[in-house]
C-alpha positions in Angstrom: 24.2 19.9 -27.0 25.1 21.9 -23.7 24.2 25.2 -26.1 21.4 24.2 -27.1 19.9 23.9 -23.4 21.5 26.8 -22.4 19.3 28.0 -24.9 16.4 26.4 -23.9 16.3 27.0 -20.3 17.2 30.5 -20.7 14.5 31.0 -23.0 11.9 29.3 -20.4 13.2 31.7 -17.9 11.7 34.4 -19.8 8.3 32.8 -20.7 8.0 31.9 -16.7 9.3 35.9 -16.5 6.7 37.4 -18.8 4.2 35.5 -17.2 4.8 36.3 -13.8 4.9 40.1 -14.7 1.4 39.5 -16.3 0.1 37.5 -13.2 1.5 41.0 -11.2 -0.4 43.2 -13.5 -3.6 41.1 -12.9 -5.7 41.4 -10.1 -7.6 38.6 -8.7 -7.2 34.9 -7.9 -4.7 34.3 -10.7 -2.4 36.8 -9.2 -3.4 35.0 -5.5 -2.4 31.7 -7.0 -0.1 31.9 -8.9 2.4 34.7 -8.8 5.0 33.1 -5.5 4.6 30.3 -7.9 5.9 31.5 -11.3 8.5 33.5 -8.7 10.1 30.4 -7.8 10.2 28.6 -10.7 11.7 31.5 -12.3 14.2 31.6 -9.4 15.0 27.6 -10.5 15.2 28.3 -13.9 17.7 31.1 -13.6 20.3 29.3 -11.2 20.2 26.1 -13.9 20.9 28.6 -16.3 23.5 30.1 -15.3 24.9 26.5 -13.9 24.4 25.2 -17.3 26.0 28.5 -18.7 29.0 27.8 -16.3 29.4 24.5 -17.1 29.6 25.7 -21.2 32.7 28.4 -20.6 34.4 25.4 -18.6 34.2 22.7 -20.8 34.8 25.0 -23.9 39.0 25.7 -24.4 39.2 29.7 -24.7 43.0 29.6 -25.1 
């Protein structure tokens, strides 16, 4: 299971990514409301990733 939301999460991170670069790239209100937004989200999304990720190579016996 812990894979699979690795997985999942890491994937979201991207999407919220991609669509913070496009909300960059835009000019307007979008950009205005949005873009600190989508940047810390993406900033959440990345630390439970890489907790979740950490949590994976503990649990998982590499001997």
């Amino acid at each position: 299971m812990l894979p699979y939301l690795v997985g999942i999460f890491a994937a979201t991170t991207a999407l919220v990514l991609f669509t913070g670069l496009y909300a960059m790239s835009a000019e307007g209100t979008f950009n205005e409301k949005y873009s600190n937004v989508l940047m810390r989200w993406r900033v959440g999304l990345q630390g439970v990733t890489l907790a979740l990720l950490a949590l994976f190579f503990l649990l998982t016996d590499s001997t």
